[in-house]
KEPAPA-322305 format. One record per residue (C-alpha): z, x, y; chain; residue number from 0. Coordinates in nm, 3 decimals. Example, Ala and Ser with C-alpha at 12.3 -4.5 7.8 and 13.67 -1.06 7.14 Angstrom:
<sites>
[site [0.780 1.230 -0.450] A 0],
[site [0.714 1.367 -0.106] A 1],
</sites>
This chain:
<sites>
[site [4.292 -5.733 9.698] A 0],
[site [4.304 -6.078 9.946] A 1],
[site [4.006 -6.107 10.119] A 2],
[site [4.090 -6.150 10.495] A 3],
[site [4.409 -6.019 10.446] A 4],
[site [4.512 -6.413 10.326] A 5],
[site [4.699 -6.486 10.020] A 6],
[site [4.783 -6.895 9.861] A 7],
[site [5.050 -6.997 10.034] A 8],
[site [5.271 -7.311 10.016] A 9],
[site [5.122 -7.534 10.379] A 10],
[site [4.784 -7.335 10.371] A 11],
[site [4.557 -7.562 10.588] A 12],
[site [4.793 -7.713 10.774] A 13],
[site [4.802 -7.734 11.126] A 14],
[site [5.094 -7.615 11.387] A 15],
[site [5.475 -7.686 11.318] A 16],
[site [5.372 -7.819 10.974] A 17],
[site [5.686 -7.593 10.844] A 18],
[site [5.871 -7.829 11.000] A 19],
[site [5.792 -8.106 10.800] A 20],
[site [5.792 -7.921 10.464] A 21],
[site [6.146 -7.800 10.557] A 22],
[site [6.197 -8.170 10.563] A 23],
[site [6.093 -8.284 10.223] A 24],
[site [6.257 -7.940 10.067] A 25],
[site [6.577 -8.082 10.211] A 26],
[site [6.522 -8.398 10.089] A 27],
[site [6.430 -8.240 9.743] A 28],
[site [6.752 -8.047 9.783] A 29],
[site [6.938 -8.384 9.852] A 30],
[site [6.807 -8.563 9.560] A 31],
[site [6.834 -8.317 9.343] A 32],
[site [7.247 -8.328 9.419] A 33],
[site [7.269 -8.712 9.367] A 34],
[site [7.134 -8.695 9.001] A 35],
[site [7.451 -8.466 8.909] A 36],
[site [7.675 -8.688 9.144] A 37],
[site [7.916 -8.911 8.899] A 38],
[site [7.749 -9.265 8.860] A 39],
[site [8.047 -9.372 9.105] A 40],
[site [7.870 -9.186 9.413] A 41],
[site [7.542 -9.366 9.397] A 42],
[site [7.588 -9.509 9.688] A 43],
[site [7.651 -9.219 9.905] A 44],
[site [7.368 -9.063 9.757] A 45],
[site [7.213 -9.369 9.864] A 46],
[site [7.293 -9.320 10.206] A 47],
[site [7.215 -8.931 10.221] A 48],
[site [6.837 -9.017 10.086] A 49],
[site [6.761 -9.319 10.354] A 50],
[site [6.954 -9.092 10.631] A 51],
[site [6.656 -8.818 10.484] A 52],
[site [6.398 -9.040 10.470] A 53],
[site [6.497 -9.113 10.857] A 54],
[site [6.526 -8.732 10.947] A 55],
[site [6.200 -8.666 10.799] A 56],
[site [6.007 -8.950 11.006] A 57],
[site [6.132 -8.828 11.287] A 58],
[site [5.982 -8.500 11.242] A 59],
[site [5.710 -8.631 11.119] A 60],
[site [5.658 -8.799 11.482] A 61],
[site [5.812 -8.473 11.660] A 62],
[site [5.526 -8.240 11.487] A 63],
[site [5.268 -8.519 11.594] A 64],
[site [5.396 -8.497 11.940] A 65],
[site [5.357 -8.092 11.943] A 66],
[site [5.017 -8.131 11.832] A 67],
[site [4.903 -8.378 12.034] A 68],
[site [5.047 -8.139 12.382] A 69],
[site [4.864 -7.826 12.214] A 70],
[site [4.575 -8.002 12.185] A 71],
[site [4.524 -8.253 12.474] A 72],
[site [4.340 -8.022 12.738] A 73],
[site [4.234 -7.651 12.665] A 74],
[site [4.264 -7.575 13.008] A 75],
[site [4.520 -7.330 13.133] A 76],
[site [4.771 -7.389 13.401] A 77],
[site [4.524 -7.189 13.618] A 78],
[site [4.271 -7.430 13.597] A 79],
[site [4.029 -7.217 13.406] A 80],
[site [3.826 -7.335 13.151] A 81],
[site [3.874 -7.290 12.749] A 82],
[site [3.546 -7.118 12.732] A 83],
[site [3.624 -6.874 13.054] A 84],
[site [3.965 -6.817 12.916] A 85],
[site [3.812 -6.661 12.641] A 86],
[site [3.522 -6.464 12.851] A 87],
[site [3.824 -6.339 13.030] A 88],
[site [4.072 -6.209 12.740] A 89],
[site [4.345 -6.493 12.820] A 90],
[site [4.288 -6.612 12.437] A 91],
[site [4.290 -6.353 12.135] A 92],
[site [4.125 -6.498 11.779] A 93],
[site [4.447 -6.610 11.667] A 94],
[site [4.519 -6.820 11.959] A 95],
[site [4.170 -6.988 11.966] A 96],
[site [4.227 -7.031 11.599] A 97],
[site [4.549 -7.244 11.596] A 98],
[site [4.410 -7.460 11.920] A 99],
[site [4.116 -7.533 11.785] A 100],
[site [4.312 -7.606 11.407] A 101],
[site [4.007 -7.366 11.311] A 102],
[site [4.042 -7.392 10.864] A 103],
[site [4.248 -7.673 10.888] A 104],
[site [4.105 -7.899 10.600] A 105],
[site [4.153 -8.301 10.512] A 106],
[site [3.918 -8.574 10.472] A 107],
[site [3.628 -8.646 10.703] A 108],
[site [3.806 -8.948 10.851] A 109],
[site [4.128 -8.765 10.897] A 110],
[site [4.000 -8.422 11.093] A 111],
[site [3.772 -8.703 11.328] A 112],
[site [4.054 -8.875 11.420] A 113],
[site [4.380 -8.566 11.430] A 114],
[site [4.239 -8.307 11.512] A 115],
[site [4.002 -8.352 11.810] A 116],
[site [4.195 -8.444 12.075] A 117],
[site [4.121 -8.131 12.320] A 118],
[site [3.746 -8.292 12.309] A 119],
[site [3.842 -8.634 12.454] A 120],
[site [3.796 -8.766 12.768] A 121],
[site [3.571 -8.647 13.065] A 122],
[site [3.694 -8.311 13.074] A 123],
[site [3.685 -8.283 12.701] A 124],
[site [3.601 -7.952 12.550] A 125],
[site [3.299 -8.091 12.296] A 126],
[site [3.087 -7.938 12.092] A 127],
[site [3.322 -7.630 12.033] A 128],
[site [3.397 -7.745 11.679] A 129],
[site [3.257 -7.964 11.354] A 130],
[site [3.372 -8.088 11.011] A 131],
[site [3.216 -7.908 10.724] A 132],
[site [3.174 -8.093 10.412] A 133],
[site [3.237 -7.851 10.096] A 134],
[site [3.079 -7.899 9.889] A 135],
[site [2.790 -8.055 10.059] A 136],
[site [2.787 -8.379 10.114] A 137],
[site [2.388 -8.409 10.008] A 138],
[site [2.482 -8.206 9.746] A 139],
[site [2.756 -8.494 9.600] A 140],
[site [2.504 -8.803 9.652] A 141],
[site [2.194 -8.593 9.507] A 142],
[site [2.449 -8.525 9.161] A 143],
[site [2.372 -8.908 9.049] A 144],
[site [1.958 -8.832 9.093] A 145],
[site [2.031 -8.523 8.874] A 146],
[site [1.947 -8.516 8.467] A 147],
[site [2.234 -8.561 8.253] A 148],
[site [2.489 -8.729 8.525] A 149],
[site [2.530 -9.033 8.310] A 150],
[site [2.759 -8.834 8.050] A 151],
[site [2.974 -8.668 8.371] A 152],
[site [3.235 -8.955 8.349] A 153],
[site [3.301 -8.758 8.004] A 154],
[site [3.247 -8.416 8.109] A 155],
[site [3.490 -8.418 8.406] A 156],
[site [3.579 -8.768 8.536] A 157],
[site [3.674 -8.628 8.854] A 158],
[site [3.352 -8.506 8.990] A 159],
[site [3.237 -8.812 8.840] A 160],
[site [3.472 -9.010 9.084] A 161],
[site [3.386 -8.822 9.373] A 162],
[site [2.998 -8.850 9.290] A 163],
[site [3.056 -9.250 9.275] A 164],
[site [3.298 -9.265 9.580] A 165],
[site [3.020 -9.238 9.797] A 166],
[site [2.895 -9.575 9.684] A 167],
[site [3.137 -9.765 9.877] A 168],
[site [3.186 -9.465 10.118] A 169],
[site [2.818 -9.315 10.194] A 170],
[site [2.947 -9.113 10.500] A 171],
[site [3.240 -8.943 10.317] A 172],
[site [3.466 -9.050 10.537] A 173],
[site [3.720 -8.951 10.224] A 174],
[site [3.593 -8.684 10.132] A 175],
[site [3.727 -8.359 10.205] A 176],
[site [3.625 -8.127 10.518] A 177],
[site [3.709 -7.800 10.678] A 178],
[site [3.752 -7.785 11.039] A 179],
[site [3.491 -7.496 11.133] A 180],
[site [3.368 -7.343 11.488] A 181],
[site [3.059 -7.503 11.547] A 182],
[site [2.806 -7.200 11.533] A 183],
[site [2.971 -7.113 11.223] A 184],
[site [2.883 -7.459 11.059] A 185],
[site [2.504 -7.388 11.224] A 186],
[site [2.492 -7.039 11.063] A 187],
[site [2.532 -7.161 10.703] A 188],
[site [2.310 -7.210 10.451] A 189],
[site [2.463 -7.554 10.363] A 190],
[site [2.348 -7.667 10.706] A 191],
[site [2.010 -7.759 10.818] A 192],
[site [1.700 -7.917 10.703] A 193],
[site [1.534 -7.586 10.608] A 194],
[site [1.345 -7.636 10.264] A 195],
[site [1.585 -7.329 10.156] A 196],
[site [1.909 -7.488 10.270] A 197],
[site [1.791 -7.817 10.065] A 198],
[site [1.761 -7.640 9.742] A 199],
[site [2.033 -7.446 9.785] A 200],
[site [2.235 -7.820 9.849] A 201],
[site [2.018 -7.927 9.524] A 202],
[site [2.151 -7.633 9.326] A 203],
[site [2.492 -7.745 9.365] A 204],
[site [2.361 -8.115 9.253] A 205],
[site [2.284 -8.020 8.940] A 206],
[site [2.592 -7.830 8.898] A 207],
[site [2.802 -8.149 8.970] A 208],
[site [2.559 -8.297 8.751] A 209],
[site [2.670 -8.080 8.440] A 210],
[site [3.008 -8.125 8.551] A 211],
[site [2.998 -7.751 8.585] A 212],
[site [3.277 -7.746 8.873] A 213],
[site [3.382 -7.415 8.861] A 214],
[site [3.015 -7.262 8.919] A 215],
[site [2.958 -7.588 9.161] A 216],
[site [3.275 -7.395 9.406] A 217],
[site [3.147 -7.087 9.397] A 218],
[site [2.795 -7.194 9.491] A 219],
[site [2.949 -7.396 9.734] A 220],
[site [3.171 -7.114 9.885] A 221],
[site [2.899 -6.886 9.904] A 222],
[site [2.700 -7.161 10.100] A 223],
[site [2.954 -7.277 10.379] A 224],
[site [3.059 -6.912 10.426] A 225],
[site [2.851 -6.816 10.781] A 226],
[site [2.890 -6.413 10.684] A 227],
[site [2.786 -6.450 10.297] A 228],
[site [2.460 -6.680 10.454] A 229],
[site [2.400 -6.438 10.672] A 230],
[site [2.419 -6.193 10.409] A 231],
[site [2.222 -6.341 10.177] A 232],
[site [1.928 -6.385 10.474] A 233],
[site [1.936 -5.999 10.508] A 234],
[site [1.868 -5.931 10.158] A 235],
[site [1.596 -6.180 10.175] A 236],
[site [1.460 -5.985 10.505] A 237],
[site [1.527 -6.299 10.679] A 238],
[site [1.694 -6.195 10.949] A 239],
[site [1.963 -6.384 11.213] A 240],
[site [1.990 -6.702 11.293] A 241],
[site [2.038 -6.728 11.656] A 242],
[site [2.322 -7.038 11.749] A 243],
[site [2.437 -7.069 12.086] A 244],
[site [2.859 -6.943 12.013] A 245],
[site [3.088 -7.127 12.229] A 246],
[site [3.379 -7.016 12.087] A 247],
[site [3.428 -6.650 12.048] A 248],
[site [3.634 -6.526 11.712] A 249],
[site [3.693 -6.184 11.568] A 250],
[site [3.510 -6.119 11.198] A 251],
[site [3.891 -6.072 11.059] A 252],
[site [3.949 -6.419 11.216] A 253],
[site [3.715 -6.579 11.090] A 254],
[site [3.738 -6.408 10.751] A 255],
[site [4.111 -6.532 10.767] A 256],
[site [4.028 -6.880 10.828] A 257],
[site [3.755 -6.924 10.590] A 258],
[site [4.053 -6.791 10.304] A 259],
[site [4.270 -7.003 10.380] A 260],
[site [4.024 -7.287 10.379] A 261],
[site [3.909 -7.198 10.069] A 262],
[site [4.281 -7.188 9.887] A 263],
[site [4.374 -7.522 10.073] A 264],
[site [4.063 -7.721 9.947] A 265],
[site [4.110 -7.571 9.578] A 266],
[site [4.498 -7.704 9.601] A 267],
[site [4.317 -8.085 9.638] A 268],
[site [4.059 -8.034 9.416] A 269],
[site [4.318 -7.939 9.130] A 270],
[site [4.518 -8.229 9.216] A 271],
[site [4.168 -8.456 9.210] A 272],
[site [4.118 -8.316 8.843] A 273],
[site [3.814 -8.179 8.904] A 274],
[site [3.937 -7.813 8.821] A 275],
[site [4.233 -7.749 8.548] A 276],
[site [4.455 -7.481 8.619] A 277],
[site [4.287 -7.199 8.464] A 278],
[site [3.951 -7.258 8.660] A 279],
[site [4.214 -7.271 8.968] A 280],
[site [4.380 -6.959 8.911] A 281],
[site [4.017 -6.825 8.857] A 282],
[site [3.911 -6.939 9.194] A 283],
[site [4.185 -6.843 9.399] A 284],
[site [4.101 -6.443 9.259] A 285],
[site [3.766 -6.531 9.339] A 286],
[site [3.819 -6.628 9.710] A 287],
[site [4.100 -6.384 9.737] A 288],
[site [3.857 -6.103 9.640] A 289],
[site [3.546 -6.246 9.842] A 290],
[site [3.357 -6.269 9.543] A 291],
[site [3.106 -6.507 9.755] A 292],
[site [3.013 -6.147 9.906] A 293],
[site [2.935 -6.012 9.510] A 294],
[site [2.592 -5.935 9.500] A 295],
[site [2.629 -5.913 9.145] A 296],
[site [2.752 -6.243 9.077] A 297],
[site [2.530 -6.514 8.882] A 298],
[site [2.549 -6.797 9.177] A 299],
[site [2.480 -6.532 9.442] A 300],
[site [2.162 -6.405 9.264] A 301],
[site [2.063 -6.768 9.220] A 302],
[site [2.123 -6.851 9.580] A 303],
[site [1.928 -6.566 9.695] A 304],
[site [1.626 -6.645 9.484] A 305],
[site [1.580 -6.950 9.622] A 306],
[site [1.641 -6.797 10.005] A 307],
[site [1.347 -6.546 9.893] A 308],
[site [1.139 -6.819 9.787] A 309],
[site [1.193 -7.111 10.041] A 310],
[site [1.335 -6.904 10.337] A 311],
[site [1.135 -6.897 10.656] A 312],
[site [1.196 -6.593 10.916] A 313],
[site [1.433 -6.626 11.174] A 314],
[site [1.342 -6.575 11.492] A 315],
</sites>
């Protein structure tokens, strides 16, 4: 089964024409794979063929930036109409807001600020429509070093440990890693907010870190910054909605879509960070592939919805 109808791909997460630059460096893989079998006597054309890659590849490199810069500079349509009336209207489908709004597109804090927010410059910016989600919390990583047993997490898994002790010279998390999320989505979920319930849920992940406990720690922290399972878990706490003001209108496949391949793309980094080995990746892609932050059933869910049911105000 793949929840949202999204399986792991090779470029999940990345934004528009970023096949073009991964056809790049396959070619140039291509390319230098051919000049280790060349004779020694042809190292310098091979020499040649990798700096005349090297200048192909920048070039696209620049190309793609230029695309994305055009896509994104004003949301307005040749008609003059607004992004939001577009929508209101049926100009845009989901998939179309998606891609201009680089809706799941994850990298670190810093990096999403500064590439892919360009449509909310300026006076006739569109603002507000979008925000950076921190998974896990960011909270969540500085409360770890508060938490009983952190001092033996350098030994337990050194990279949580890293990440935990980044924020010492980086408080903000400028480097950590972010999803690019509609902003009512970010609003809806139970990682967000200075509820007492949305605290302990952040503090439950904590102490996960803590333990250096990262595969539980993902799945708490999936269940969190999903808007649908928070909203799910508030109904089986007779909680009811929270009401957010939606600016940007997306279908539930959409956004089901989005959040998978969000999911898959941060797991790629945080296997190449060391803080999950390839089994526990494996695991979690089947997990997010199967929406297993909807199980009811699972451990984290139950725990999540405990402290919901305890903490959790009604929503008005």
């Amino acid at each position: 089964m793949q929840c949202g109808g999204v399986g792991l791909m090779a470029g999940a997460g990345l934004g528009p024409a970023a096949f073009i630059p991964v056809a790049v460096v396959g070619g140039a893989a291509l390319v230098y794979g051919a000049c280790k079998v060349i004779d020694k006597a042809a190292d310098v054309a091979c020499k040649v063929i990798d700096e005349a890659a090297d200048v192909v590849a920048k070039e696209v490199v620049n190309l793609t930036n230029d695309v994305m810069g055009r896509c994104c500079k004003n949301l307005s349509s040749e008609s003059g109409k607004s992004f939001q009336q577009q929508q209101q209207d049926g100009d845009l489908d989901s998939s179309e807001v998606e891609n201009m709004l680089f809706l799941g597109q994850t990298g670190t804090y810093a990096f999403v600020k500064r590439n892919l927010r360009e449509f909310s410059k300026g006076e006739d910016g569109d603002k507000g429509l979008v925000e950076a989600d921190h998974i896990p919390p960011l909270e969540s990583i500085r409360r770890a070093a508060e938490q009983p047993g952190f001092q033996s997490l350098h030994r337990a898994n050194r990279g949580l440990y890293n990440m935990v002790m980044s924020l010492r010279a980086d408080p903000r998390g400028e480097n950590l890693f972010t999803v690019q999320v509609a902003r009512h989505h970010h609003r809806d979920a139970l990682s967000t907010g200075a509820s007492r319930a949305s605290r302990e849920a952040r503090l439950l992940l904590s102490r996960s870190i803590a333990r250096g406990d990262a595969l539980v720690m993902l799945k708490q922290a999936f269940i969190i910054a999903h808007p649908y399972a928070s909203q799910q878990i508030r109904d089986d706490a007779a909680l009811g909605n929270r009401s957010h003001e939606r600016r940007v209108f997306i279908s539930r496949d959409r956004t089901m879509r989005i959040y998978t391949t969000a999911f898959h793309s941060l797991l790629v980094k945080y296997r190449e960070l060391d803080i999950i080995n390839d089994a526990e990746f494996k695991h979690l892609i089947e997990y997010v592939n199967n929406c297993g932050y909807l199980d009811r059933r699972s451990p984290e869910y139950i725990d999540i919805l405990d402290i919901v049911k305890r903490y959790g105000k009604p929503q008005n």
